[in-house]
C-alpha positions, 0 to 999 in steps of 0.5 A, spaced: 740 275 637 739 268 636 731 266 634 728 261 635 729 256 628 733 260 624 740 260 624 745 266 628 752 267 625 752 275 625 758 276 629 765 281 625 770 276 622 775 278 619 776 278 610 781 273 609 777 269 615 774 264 612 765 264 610 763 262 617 756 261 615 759 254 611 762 252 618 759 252 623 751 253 625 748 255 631 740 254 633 736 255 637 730 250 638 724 252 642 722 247 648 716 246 651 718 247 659 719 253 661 725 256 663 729 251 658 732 253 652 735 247 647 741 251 642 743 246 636 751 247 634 753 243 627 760 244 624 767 247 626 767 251 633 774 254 632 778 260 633 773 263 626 767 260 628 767 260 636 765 268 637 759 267 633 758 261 638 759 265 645 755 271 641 749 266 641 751 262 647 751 269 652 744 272 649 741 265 651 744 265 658 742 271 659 734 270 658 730 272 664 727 266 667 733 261 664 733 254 668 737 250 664 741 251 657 742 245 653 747 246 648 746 239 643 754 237 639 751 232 636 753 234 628 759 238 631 765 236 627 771 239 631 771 243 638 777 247 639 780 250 645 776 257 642 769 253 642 771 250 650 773 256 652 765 259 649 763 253 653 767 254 659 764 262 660 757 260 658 757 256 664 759 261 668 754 266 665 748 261 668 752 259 675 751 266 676 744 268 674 742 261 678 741 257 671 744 250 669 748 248 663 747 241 660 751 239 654 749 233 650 755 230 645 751 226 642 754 221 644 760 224 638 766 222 641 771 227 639 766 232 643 766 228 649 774 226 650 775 234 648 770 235 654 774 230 660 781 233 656 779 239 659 775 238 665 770 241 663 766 234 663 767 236 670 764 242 671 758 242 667 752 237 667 754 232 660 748 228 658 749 221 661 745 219 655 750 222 651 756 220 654 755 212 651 749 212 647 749 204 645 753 199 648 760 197 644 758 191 641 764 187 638 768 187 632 765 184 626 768 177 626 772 177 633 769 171 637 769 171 645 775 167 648 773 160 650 779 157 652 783 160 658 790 164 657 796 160 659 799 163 665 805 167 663 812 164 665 818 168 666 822 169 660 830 167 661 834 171 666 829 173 670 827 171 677 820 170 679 819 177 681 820 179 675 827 183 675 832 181 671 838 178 674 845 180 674 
């Protein structure tokens, strides 16, 4: 189902769907380590576009000799409930053939939020590499403080504990 290089869009969508072929594309790339399978998604994983993902997703899976499936999101540009739940049952699938699923976000931080949101960061291996790819530098013109913070003082009508007085 889905050969190596070439991309796999292939499942039934309806008519009035839109072309799924322009939103979302699904790869395979060969990996020299036995065992390993890498799939590359770019696009929409949606409710139109999740099935040809799941399609992929379980003929991959299901390979004889399978180790570890990564499933790289990098150019990924929405992931909806329909693509978690791809996910979620492609982990399953290689739980129970003894294989491991590795999702790489490539450090996109609308896949990564989607992944904890749903708990599914929890349950499958997210690349740490992924997970924060560069160290957050500071904002274009923000400087580091030099002087301490004043100390906060109780506003009027407040004791020091910080209720209000009646």
């Amino acid at each position: 189902m889905c050969s190596p290089g070439a991309p796999v869009l292939h499942s039934p969508v309806h008519r009035s769907a839109p072309d799924t072929d322009q939103l979302l594309s699904v790869t395979t790339v060969p990996d020299p380590r036995p065992g390993r399978v890498v799939v590359e998604v770019a696009g929409e994983v949606d409710t139109c576009t999740a099935p040809a993902l799941d399609l992929c997703l379980h003929s991959q899976a299901t390979q004889p000799g399978l180790r570890e499936l990564v499933v790289f999101l990098g150019q990924v540009t929405f992931l909806g409930a329909a693509g978690v739940t791809a996910l979620a049952r492609t982990d399953r699938r290689c739980r129970m053939r003894g294989a491991r699923l590795v999702i790489r976000t490539g450090g996109r931080p609308a896949v990564l939020r989607c992944l904890h949101l749903t708990s599914l960061a929890d349950l499958v291996a997210v690349d740490p590499a992924d997970a924060d790819p560069q160290p957050r530098r500071p904002r274009t013109g923000a400087r580091p403080r030099t002087t301490p913070r004043r100390p906060s003082t109780p506003r009027r009508g407040t004791a020091a504990t910080g209720h209000h007085l009646r």
